[in-house]
C-alpha positions in Angstrom: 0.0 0.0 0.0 2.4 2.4 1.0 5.6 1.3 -1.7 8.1 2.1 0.3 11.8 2.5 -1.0 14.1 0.3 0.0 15.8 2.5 2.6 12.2 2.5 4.6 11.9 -1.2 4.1 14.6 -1.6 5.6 14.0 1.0 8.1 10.5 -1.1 9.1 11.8 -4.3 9.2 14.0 -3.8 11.5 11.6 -2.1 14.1 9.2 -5.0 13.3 12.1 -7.3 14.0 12.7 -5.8 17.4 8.8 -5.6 18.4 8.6 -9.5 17.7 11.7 -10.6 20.0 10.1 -8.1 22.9 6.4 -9.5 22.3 7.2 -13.1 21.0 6.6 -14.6 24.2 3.3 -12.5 24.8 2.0 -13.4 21.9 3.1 -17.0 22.5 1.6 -16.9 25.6 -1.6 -15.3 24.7 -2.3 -18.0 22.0 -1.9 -20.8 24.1 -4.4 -19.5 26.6 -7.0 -19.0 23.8 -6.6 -22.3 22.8 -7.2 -23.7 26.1 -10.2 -21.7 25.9 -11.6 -22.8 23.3 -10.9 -26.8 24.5 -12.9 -26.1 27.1 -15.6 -25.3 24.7 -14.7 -28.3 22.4 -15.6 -30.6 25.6 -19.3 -29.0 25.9 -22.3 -30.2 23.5 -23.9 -26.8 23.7 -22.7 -23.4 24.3 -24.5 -20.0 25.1 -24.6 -16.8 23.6 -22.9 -15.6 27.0 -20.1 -18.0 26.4 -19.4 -17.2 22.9 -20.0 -13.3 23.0 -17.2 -13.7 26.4 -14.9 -15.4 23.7 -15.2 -13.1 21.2 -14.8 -10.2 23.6 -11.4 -12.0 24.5 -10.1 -11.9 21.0 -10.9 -8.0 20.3 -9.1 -7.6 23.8 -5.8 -9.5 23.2 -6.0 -7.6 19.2 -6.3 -4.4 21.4 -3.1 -5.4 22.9 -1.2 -6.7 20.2 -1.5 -3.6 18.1 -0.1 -2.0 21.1 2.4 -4.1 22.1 3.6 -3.2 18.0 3.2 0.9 18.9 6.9 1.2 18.1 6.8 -0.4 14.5 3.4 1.5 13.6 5.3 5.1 15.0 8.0 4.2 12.6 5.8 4.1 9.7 3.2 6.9 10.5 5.7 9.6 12.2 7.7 9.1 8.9 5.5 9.2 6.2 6.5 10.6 2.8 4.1 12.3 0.4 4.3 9.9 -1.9 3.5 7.0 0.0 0.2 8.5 1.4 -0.4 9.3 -2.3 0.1 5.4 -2.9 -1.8 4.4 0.1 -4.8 6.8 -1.1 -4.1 5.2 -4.8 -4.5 1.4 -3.5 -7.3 2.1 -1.1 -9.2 3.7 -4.0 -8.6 0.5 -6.0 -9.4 -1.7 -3.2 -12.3 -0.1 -2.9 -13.6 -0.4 -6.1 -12.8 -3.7 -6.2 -15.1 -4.6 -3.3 -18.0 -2.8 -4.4 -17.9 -4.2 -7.7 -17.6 -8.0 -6.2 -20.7 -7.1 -4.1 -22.6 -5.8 -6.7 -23.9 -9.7 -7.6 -24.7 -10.8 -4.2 -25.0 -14.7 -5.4 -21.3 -14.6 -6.2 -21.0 -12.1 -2.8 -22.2 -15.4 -1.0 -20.4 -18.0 -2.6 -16.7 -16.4 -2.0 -18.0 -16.2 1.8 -19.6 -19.9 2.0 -15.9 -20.4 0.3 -14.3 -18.8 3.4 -16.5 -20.9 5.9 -16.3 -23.6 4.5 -12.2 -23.5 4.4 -12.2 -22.3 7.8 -14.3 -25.7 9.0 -12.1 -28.0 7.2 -9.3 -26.4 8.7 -10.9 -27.1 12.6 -13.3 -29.8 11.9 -12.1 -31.8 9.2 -16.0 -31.1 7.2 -18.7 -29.3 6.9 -22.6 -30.9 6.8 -25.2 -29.4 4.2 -26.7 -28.3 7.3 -24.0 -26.1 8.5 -23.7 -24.9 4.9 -27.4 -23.8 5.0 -27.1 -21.8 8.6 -24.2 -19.7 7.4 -25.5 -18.9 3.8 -28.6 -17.5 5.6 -26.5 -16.2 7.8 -25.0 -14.0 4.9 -28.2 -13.2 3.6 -29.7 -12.3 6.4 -26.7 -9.9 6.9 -25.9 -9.0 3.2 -26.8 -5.1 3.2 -24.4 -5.2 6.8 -21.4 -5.8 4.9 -21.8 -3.4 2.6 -21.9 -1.0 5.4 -19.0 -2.5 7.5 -16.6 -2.1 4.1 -18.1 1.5 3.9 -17.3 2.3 7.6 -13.5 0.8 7.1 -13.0 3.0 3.5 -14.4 6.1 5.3 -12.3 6.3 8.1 -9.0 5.1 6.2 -9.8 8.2 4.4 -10.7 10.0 7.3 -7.0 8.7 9.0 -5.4 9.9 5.5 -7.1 13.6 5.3 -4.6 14.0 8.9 -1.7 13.0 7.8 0.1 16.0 7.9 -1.0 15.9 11.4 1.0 13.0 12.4 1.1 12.2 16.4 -2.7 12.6 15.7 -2.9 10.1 12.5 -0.7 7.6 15.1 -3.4 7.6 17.8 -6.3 7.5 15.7 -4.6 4.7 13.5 -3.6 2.7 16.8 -6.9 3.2 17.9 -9.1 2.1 14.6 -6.5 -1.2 14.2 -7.6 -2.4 17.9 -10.8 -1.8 17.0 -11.8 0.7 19.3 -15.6 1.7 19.5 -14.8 5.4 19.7 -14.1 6.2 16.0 -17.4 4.4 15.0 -20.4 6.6 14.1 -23.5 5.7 16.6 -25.9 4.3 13.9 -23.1 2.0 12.6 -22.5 1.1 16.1 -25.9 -0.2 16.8 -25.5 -2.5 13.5 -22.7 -4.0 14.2 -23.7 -5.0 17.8 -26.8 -6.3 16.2 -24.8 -8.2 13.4 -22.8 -9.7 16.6 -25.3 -10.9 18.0 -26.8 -12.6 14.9 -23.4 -14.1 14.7 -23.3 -15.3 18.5 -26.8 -17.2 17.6 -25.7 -18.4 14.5 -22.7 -20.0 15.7 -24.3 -21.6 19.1 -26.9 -22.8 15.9 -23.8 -25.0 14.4 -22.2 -26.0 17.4 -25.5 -27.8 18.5 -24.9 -29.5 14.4 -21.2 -30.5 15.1 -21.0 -34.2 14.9 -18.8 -36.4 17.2 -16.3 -36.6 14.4 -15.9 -32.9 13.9 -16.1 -32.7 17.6 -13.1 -35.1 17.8 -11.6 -33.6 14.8 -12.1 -30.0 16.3 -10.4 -31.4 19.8 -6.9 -32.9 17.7 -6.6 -29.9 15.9 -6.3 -27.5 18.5 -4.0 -29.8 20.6 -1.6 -30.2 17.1 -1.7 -26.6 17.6 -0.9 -25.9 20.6 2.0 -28.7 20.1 3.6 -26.2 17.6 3.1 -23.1 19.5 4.4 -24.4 22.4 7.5 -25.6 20.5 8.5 -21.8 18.9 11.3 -20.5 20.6 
């Protein structure tokens, strides 16, 4: 996005470098609870909104963090930014942009890249999907089609929002810190509501699957977060 010259590649890299040794264990450590987390889950036949919306909650916490624990890294790319790398970044995001609203244009494709991306995501955990999983999330996505629309149209308007104050750069640091942890306080209050509404669609829909999970995928679900957790805990 940004095209940086070689000089502020280099530059980057090696503040990103530094922020990974100082937060590798962190981040280590962080996973690893999450996945015990979730195998207490992968023990229980049912779940409860409270349980999931508590795990979700978790994950936008420990994202909070991360992009914090990385402050150094993202002050070395906003503090120095060139003209002509907001000019790219504006460039990109324009095509990006673009891009997204021309894929969502045919909402029967829209919803066949997403039950794509589901299904990926439960062969990854649960070794298959059922037809019947397949159906919850695809009505899922319809139910929540004209949401997505306006979740991509919240994240392109305060991009350009963050690039209108970039000569204004200790403020475009804080606000960008703030919009990558996902902080509640740059959204507008109408988009707000949505998106706690859309959560909570998402909350029901996934206690809906979980009740579907067969004792394969429940075994499936079980091996694969304990082969993770194997190779987390082995990273030096």
């Amino acid at each position: 996005y940004f095209d940086f010259s070689s000089e502020r590649y280099d530059s980057v890299k090696a503040s990103l470098e530094v922020d990974f040794k100082k937060n590798k264990s962190l981040i280590k450590s962080e996973l690893l609870k999450k996945i015990d987390q979730a195998l207490v889950l992968a023990n229980q036949k049912e779940v409860s909104e409270s349980q999931l919306e508590a795990e979700f909650l978790s994950y936008r916490k420990l994202q909070a963090e991360i992009v914090e624990a990385f402050r150094a890294s993202i002050s070395e790319v906003v503090l120095n930014l060139k003209t002509g790398e907001i000019e790219n970044f504006k460039k990109e995001q324009n095509s990006h942009r673009s891009k997204f609203n021309e894929r969502i244009k045919d909402k029967d494709k829209f919803k066949e890249r997403m039950l794509e991306g589901f299904e990926k995501n439960m062969k990854s955990f649960f070794d298959e999907v059922t037809d019947e999983q397949k159906k919850l999330y695809s009505d899922f996505v319809n139910e929540n089609y004209n949401f997505y629309q306006e979740q991509a149209d919240f994240r392109f308007n305060t991009i350009d929002s963050l690039l209108a104050s970039a000569d204004k750069k200790n403020e475009l640091l804080e606000r960008s810190i703030k919009f990558y942890s996902g902080d509640d306080s740059l959204k507008p209050p109408e988009f707000k509501i949505k998106q706690d509404q859309y959560f909570k669609k998402m909350y029901q829909v996934t206690q809906k699957i979980w009740a579907t999970l067969t004792d394969k995928q429940r075994s499936e679900f079980k091996k694969s977060l304990n082969d993770l957790k194997a190779e987390i805990s082995q990273l030096k």
